[in-house]
C-alpha positions, -999 to +999 in steps of 0.1 A: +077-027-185+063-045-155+029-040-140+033-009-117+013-013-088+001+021-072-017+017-038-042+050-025-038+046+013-068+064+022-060+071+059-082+082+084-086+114+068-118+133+069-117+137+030-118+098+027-142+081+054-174+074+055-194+087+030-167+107+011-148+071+007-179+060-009-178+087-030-142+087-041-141+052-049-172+055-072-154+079-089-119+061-088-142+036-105-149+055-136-108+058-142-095+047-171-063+031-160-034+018-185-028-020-189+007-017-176-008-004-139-026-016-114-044+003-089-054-007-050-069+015-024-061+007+014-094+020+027-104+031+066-114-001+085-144+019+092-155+015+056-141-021+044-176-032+040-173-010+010-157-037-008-189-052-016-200-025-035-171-022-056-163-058-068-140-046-093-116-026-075-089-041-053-098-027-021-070-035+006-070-033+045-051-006+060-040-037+089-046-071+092-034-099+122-021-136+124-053-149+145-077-170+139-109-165+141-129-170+173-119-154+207-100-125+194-118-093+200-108-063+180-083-085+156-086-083+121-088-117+108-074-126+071-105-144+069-132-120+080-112-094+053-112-118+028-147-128+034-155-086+029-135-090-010-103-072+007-074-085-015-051-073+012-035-056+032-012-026+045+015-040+073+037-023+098+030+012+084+049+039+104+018+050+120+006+017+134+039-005+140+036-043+148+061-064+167+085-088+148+069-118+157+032-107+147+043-095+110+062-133+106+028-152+116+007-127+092+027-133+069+027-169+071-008-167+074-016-146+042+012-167+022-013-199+022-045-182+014-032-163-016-036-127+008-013-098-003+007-083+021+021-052+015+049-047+045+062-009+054+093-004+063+117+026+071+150+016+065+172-006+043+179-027+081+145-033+086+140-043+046+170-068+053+154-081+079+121-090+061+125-096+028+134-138+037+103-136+053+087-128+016+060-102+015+040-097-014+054-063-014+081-041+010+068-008+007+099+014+019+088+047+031+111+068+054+087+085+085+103+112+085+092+120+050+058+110+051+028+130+048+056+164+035+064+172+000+095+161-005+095+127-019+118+100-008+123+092-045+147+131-046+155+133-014+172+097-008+172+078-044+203+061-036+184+045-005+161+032-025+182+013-053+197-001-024+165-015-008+156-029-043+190-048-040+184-064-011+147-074-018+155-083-052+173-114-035+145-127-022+121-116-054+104-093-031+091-062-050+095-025-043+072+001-035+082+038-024+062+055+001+067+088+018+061+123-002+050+106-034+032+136-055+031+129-093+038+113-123+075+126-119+082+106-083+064+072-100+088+076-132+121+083-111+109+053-087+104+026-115+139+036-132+154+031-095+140-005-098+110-004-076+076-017-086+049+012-077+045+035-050+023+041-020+005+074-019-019+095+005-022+128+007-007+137-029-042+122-037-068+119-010-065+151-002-056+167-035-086+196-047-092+171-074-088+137-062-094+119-093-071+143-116-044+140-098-047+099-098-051+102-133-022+122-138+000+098-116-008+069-132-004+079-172+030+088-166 
């Protein structure tokens, strides 16, 4: 089996900023994870000077933009996040949408410095549209779904084989977002095709944080 990735967005939530970020990625740390998985964590921007502290963990950017650096107040450079140890970065999540024309440069951008970009999307339209633009990943999360408990992986499988189709012409891989829980939602989304998932609540906010990653991940 491939490498499955599974990415941690951490949010803004209260349970995973700040000092409680520090916390849970010490112990996210300690997790013993299978050879066949690969873990990221897309951290609060708030806390990407974390990084630092935890060399050997692939902390990613919840956002990052196509400028340069220099006059470009409140931007998140690709090279001031890669200068923190950020790996990479979220893109055009539901919850902080960027205009067509900014997700081409950063793509661009992150394509000649070796800086993933994992790129949301809520449809199979939008995942035709920027697959030829070649992502690292096309996370395909319905809004809709996100943040409930019904994953996208029951509630709209057939959507899914169908955005691994179209990204599977440009050797873009899949990740599902959206209601993602357990070990059952990661199994049913690799045997649709995809290549991980992208999870937030199902863990960050979980009683047990690092149980429930541990359970998702030795599926």
């Amino acid at each position: 089996m491939e490498e499955a990735l599974v990415v941690v967005n951490f949010k803004n939530y209260s349970q995973s900023t700040l000092d409680n970020s520090r916390r849970m990625l010490d112990k996210f740390s300690k997790i013993t994870v299978p050879q066949n998985v690969r873990l990221a964590f897309a951290i609060s921007p708030v806390d990407l000077c974390l990084a630092g502290k935890f060399p050997d963990l692939n902390i990613f950017s919840q956002h990052a933009d196509e400028n340069d650096p220099g006059a470009a107040t409140g931007k998140m450079t690709i090279e001031g996040l890669t200068g923190l140890g950020i790996k990479g970065s979220l893109l055009n999540h539901s919850e902080n949408r960027v205009p067509e024309k900014k997700i081409a440069a950063t793509i661009g951008k992150a394509g000649k410095s070796g800086f993933e970009i994992i790129l949301c999307v809520g449809s199979p339209e939008e995942a035709e549209k920027y697959a030829p633009l070649r992502p690292s990943y096309i996370a395909y999360e319905p809004p809709e779904l996100i943040g409930g408990d019904i994953s996208v992986s029951t509630a709209r499988p057939e959507i899914i084989s169908d955005v691994v189709a179209i990204c599977s012409g440009y050797s873009v891989p899949v990740l599902v977002g959206a209601g993602i829980k357990n070990c059952a939602d990661l199994r049913k989304s690799i045997e649709l095709g995809a290549r991980g998932v992208l999870i937030a609540s199902g863990i960050v906010k979980s009683e047990d944080p690092v149980a429930s990653l541990t359970s998702l991940i030795s599926s």
